[in-house]
C-alpha positions as CSV (number, residue, x, y, z in Angstrom):
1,X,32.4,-4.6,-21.1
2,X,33.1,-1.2,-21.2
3,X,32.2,-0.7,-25.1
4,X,29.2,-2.7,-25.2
5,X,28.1,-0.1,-22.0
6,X,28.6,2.6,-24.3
7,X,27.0,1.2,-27.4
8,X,24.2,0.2,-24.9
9,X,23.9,4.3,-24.7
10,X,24.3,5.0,-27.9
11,X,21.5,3.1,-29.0
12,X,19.2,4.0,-25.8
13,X,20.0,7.9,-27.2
14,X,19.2,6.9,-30.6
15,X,16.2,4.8,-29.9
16,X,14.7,7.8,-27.5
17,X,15.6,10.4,-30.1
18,X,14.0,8.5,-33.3
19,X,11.0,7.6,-30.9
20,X,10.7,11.2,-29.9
21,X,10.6,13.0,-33.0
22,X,8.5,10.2,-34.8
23,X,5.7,10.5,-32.5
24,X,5.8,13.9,-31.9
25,X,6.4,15.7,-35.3
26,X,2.5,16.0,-35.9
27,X,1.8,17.3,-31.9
28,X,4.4,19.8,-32.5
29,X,3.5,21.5,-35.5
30,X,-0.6,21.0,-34.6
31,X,0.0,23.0,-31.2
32,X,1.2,26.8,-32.9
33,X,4.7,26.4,-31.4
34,X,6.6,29.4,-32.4
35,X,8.2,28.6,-36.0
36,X,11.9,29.2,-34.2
37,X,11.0,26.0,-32.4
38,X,13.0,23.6,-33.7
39,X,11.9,19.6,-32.5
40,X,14.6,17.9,-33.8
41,X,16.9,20.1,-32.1
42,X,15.1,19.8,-28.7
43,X,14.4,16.4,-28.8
44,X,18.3,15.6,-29.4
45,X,19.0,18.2,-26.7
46,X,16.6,16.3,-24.2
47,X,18.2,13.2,-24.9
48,X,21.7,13.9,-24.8
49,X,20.6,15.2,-21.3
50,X,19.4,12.3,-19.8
51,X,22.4,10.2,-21.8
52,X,24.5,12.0,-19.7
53,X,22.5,11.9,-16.1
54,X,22.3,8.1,-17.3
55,X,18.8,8.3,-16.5
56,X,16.9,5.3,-17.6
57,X,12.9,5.7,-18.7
58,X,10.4,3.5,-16.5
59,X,7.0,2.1,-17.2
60,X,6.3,0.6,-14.1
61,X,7.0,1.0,-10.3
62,X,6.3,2.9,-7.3
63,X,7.4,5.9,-9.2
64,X,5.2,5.4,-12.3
65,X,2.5,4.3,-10.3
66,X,2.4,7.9,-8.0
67,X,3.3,10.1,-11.1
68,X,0.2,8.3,-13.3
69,X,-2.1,9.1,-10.2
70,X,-0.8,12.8,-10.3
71,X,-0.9,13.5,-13.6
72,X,-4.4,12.0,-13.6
73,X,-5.3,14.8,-11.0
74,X,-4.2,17.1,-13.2
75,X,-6.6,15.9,-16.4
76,X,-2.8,15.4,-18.3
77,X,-1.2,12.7,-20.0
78,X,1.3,10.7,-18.1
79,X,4.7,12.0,-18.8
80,X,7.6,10.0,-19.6
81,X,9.6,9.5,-16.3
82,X,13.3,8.6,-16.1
83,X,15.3,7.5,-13.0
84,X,18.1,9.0,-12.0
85,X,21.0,6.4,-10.2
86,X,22.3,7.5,-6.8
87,X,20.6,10.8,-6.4
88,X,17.0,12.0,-4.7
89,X,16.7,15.1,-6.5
90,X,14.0,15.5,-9.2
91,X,14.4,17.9,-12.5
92,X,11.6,18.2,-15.3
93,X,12.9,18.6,-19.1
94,X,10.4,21.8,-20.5
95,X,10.8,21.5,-24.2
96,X,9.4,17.9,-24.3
97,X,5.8,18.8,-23.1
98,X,5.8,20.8,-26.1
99,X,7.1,18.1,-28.3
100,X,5.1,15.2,-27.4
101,X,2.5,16.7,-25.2
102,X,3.7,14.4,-22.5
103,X,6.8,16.1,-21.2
104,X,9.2,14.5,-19.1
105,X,10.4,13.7,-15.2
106,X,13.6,12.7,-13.7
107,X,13.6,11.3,-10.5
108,X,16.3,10.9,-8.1
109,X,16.3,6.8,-7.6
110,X,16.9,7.7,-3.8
111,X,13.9,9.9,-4.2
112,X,11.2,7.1,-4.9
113,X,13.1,5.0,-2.0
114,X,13.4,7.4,0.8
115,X,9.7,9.2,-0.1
116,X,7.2,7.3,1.0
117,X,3.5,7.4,-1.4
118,X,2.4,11.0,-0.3
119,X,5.7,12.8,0.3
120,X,6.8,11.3,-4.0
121,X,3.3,12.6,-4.8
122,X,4.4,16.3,-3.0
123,X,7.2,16.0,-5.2
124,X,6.1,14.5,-8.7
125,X,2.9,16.9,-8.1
126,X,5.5,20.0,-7.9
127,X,7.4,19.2,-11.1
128,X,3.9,18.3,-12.7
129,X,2.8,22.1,-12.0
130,X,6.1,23.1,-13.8
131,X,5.4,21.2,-16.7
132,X,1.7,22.5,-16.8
133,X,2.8,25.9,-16.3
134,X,5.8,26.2,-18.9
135,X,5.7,27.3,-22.2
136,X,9.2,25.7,-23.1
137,X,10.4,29.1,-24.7
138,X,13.7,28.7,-23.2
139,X,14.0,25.0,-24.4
140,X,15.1,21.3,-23.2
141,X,17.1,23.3,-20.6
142,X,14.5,25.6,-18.7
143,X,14.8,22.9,-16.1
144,X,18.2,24.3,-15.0
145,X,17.7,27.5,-13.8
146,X,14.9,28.1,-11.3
147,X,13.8,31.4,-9.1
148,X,12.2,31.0,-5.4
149,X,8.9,32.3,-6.8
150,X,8.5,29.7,-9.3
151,X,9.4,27.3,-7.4
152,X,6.6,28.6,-4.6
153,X,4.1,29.0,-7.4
154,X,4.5,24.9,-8.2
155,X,4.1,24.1,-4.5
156,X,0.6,26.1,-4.5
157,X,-0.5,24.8,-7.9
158,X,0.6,21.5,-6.6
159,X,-1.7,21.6,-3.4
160,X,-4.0,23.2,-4.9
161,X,-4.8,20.2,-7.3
162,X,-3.4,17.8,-4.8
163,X,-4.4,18.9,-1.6
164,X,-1.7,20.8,0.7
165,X,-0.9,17.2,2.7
166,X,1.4,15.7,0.0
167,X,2.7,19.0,-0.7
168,X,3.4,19.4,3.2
169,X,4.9,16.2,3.1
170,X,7.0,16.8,0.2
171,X,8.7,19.4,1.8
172,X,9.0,18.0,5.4
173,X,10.8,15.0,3.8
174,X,13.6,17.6,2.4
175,X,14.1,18.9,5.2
176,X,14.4,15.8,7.2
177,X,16.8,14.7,4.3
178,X,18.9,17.7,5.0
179,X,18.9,18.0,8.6
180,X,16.9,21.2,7.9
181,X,19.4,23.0,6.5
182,X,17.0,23.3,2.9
183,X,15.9,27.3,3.6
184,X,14.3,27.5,0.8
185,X,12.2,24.1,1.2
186,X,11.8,25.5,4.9
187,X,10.2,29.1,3.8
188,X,8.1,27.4,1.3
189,X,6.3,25.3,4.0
190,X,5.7,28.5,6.0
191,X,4.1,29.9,3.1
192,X,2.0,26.7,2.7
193,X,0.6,26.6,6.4
């Protein structure tokens, strides 16, 4: 069982990868990406990411079904979203927005349980206005590293296309999650009010 698991990966990463760069070759080089942007490198990078987070890729759900009504608020394609087992955190993957024009989101499975409609939209709206905003110059993994300001300047891009009440809700459900010991969730809903 074991082995046929890890060939099960293998070929998920391989089918993502080849699916990736096939699509997106022409959107790369037609959007002036710098030439030391290399999309077969990224692409593999980005997929050996989520290989290893074992996210899986959804087309349909309660997830899928918030992010499509986001990203439509946002006049953008629907990214690609993956779902992360046994986690409610939420990460964004920079490079691919670049490659594909779609970009991608991985959300904590917990997330999309424990979030109810407006609270996931908070959420999915907030890494939305990081894939809108980024330019991918550092690559698949810009999504590792983030500073308190950016992640304030996704919150008010996020309620400004959204409306502050997902936003709002977003970050109250954080803080409920973690007994309101999230400081930097709490001092970005004071800056909200």
């Amino acid at each position: 069982m074991p082995v046929l698991r890890l060939v099960a990966k293998k070929m998920l990463g391989g089918v993502i990868l080849f699916g990736a760069i096939v699509a997106s070759h022409d959107t790369a080089w037609a959007s002036g990406l710098p030439s030391d942007f290399n999309v077969r490198a990224q692409t593999a990078c980005e997929a050996k990411i989520l290989n290893e987070m074992e996210a899986r890729e959804v087309f349909s759900g309660k997830a899928y079904d918030v992010l499509s009504e986001v990203a439509r608020a946002y006049g953008r394609p629907i990214p690609h979203i993956y779902l992360l087992p046994d986690s409610w955190n939420m990460a964004y993957l920079a490079a691919s927005a670049a490659v594909d024009g779609r970009g991608k989101i991985v959300v904590g499975r917990r997330a999309a349980v424990l979030f109810d409609r407006i609270a996931l939209k908070g959420f999915l709206g907030h890494e939305m206005a990081h894939l809108v905003r980024d330019n991918a110059a550092l690559g698949c993994k810009d999504y590792i590293v983030r500073d308190p300001e950016m992640e304030a300047d996704a919150d008010a891009l996020a309620a400004r296309t959204l409306g502050t009440q997902p936003v709002k809700a977003f970050l109250e459900r954080v803080l409920a999650l973690t007994e309101g010991q999230n400081f930097d969730a709490k001092r970005r809903l004071a800056m909200l009010q």
